[in-house]
DOMARTOR-728733 format. One record per residue: residue in one letter; x, y, z of N, C-alpha, C in turn. Coordinates in steps of 0.001 Angstrom, whole numbers. Each point is the difference from the previous one (the first is absolute). Layout:
<r 'a'; <X; Y; Z>; <X; Y; Z>; <X; Y; Z>> ...
This chain:
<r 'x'; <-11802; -7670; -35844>; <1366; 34; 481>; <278; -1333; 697>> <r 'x'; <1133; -777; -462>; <174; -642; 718>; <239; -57; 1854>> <r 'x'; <-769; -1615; 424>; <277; 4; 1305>; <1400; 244; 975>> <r 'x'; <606; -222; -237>; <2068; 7; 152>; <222; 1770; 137>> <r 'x'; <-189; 143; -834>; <338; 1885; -344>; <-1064; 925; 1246>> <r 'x'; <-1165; -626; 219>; <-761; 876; 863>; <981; -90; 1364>> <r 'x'; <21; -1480; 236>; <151; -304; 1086>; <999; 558; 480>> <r 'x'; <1157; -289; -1162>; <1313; 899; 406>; <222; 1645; 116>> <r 'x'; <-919; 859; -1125>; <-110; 1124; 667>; <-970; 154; 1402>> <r 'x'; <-658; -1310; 566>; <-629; 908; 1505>; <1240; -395; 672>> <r 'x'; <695; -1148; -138>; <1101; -289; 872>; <751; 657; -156>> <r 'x'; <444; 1613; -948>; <788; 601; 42>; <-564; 1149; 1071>> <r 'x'; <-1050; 602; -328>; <-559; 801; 1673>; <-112; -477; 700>> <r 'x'; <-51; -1204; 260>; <250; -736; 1517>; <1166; 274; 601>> <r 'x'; <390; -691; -647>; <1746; 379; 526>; <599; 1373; -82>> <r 'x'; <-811; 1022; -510>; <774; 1283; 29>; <-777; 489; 1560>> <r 'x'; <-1305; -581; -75>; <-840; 504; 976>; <564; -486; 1713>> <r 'x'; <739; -1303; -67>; <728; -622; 1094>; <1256; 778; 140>> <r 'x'; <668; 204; -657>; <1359; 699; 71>; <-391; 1669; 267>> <r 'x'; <-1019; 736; -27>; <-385; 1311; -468>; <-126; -132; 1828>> <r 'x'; <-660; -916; 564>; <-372; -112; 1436>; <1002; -476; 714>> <r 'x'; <512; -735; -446>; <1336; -618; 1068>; <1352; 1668; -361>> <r 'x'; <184; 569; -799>; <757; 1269; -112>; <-1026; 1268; 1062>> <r 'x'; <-1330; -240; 56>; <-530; 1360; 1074>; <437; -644; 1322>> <r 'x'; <-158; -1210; 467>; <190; -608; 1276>; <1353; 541; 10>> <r 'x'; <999; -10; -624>; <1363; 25; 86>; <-107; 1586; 850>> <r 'x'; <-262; 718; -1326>; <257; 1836; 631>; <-1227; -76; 1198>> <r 'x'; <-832; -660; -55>; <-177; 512; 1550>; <298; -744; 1331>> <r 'x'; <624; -1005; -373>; <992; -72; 1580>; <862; 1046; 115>> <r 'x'; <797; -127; -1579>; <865; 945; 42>; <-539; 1045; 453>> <r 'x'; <-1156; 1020; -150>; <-344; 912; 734>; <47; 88; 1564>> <r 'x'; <-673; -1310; 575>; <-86; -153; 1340>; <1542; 187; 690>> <r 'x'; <885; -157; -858>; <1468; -282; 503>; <412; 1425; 211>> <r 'x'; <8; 679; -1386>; <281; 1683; 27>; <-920; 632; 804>> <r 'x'; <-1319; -254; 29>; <-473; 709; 995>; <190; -163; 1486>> <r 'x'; <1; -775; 509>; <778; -467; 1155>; <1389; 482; 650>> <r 'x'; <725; 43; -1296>; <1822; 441; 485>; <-558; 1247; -703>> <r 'x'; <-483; 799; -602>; <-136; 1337; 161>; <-543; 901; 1434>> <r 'x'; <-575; -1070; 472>; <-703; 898; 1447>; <1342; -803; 505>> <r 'x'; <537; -152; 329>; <874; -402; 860>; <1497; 811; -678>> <r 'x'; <690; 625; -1108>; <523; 656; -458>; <-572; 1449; 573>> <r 'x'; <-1078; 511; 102>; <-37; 1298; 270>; <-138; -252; 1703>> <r 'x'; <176; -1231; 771>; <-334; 15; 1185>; <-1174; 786; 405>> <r 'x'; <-1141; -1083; -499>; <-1681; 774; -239>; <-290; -1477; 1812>> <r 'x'; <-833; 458; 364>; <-701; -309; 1132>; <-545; -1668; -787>> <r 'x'; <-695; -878; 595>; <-212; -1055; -565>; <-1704; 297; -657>> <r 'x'; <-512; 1265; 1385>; <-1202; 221; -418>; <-630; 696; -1140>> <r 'x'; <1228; 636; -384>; <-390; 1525; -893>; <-39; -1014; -1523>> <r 'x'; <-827; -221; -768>; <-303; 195; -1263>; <-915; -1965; 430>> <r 'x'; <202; -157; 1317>; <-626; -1590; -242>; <-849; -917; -811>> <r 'x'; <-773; 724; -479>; <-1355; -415; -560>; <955; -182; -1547>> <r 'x'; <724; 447; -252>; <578; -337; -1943>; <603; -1519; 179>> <r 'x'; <964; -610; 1028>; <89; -751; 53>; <-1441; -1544; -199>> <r 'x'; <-524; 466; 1079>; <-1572; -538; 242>; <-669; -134; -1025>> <r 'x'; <-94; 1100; -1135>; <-841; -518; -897>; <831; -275; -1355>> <r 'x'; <1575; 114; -115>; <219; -1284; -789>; <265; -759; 251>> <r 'x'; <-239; -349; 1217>; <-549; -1842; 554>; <-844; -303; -956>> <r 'x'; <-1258; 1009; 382>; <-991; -637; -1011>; <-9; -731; -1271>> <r 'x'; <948; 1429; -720>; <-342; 128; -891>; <986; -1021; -874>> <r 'x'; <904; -899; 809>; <417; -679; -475>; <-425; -1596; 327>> <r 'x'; <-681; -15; 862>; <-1029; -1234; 361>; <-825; -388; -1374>> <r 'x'; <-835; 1440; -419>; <-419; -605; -1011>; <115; -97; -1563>> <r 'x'; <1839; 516; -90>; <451; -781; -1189>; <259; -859; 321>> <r 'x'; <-32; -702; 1500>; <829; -1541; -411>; <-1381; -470; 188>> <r 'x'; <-1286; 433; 227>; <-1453; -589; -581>; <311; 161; -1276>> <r 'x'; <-201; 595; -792>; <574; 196; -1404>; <194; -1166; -296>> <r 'x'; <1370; 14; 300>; <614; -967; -635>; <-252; -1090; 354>> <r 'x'; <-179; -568; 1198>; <-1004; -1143; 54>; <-904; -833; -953>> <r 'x'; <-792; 1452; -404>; <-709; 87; -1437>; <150; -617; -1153>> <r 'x'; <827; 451; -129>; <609; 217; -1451>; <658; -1121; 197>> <r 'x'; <811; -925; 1066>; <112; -1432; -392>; <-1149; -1024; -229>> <r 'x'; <-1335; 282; 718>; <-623; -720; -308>; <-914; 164; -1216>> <r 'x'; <-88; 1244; -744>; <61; -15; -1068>; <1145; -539; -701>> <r 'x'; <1225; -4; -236>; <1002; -668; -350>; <-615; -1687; -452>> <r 'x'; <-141; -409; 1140>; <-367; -1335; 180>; <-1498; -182; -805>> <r 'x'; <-1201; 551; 117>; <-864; -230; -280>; <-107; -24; -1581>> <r 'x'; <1107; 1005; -558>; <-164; 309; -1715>; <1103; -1464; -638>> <r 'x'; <501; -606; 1129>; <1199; -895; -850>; <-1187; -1232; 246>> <r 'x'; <-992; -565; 722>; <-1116; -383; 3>; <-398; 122; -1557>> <r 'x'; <-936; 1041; 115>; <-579; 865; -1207>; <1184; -624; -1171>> <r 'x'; <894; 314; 286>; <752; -260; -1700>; <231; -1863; -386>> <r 'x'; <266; -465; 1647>; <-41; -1872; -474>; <-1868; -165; -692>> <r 'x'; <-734; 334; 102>; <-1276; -305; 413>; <-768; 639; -1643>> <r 'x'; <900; 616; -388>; <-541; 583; -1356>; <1406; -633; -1315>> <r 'x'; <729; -220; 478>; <630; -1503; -711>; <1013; 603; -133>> <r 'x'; <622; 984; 707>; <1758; 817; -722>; <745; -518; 1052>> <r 'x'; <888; -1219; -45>; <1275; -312; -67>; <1003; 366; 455>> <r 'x'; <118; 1280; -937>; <1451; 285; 43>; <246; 546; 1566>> <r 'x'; <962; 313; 530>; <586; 586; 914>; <130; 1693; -432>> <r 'x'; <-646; 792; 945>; <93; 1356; -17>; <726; -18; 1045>> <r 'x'; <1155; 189; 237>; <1143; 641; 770>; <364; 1332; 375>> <r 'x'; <260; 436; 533>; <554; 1547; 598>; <1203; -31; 24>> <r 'x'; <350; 1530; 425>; <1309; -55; -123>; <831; 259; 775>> <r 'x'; <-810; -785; 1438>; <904; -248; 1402>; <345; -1500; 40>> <r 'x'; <1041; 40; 985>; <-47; -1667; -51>; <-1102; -557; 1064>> <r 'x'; <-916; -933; 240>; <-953; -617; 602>; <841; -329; 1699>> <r 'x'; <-717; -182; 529>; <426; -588; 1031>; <151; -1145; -73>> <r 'x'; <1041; -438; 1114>; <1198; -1578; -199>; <-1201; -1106; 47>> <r 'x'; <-1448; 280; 1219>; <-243; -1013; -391>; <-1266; -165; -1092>> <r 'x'; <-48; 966; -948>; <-754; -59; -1357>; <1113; -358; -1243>> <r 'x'; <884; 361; -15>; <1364; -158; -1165>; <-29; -1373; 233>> <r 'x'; <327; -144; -1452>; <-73; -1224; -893>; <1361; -697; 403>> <r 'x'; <-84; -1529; 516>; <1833; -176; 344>; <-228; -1391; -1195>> <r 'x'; <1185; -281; 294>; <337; -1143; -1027>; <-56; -1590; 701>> <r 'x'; <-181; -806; -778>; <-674; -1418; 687>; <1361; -177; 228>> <r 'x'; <-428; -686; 1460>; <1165; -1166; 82>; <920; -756; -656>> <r 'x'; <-258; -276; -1374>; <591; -1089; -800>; <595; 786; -658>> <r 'x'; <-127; 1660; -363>; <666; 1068; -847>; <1906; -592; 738>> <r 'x'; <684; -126; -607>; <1447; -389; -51>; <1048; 1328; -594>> <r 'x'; <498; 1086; 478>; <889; 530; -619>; <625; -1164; -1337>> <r 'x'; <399; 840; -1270>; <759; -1141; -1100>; <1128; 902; -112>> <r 'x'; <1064; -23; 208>; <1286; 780; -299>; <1181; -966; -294>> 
């Protein structure tokens, strides 16, 4: 099988695997939020259910270990792919951050 085609299907679970983690981080703030204004909707004591808060602290500490992860895997396989001779650009299908995105040289001139 060609080199290009592997690379691009692992860079397709990569990126499902980054987005799959940055969408759980989402619902569980979002949890922390509903759970929070739910004890405070039933006018619950601050003490009564404490410990759920507490441990999705945790438990969201270590998706953002996770994900930590999984960038430096990110990084280590685009290594891996210059280093085994593939070229091309495997892209995702977020936009990069401003200061990874590609800008245009100086000398680029609008022509209209």
């Amino acid at each position: 099988m060609e080199k290009a085609f592997v690379v691009q299907r692992v860079a397709r679970k990569l990126f499902a695997t980054e987005r799959a983690l940055d969408a759980t981080m989402t619902e569980t703030a979002e949890l922390m939020a509903d759970l929070l204004k739910g004890r405070q909707d039933l006018n619950l004591s601050a003490v009564v259910g404490n410990s759920a808060p507490a441990k999705l602290v945790e438990a969201m500490a270590a998706l953002a270990e996770a994900r930590t992860a999984i960038v430096s895997v990110h990084n280590e396989l685009n290594d891996v792919r210059l280093r085994i001779g593939v070229r091309t650009k495997m892209t995702g299908f977020e936009e990069k951050p401003p200061e990874l995105a590609l800008r245009p040289s100086a000398d680029l001139r609008d022509v209209g």
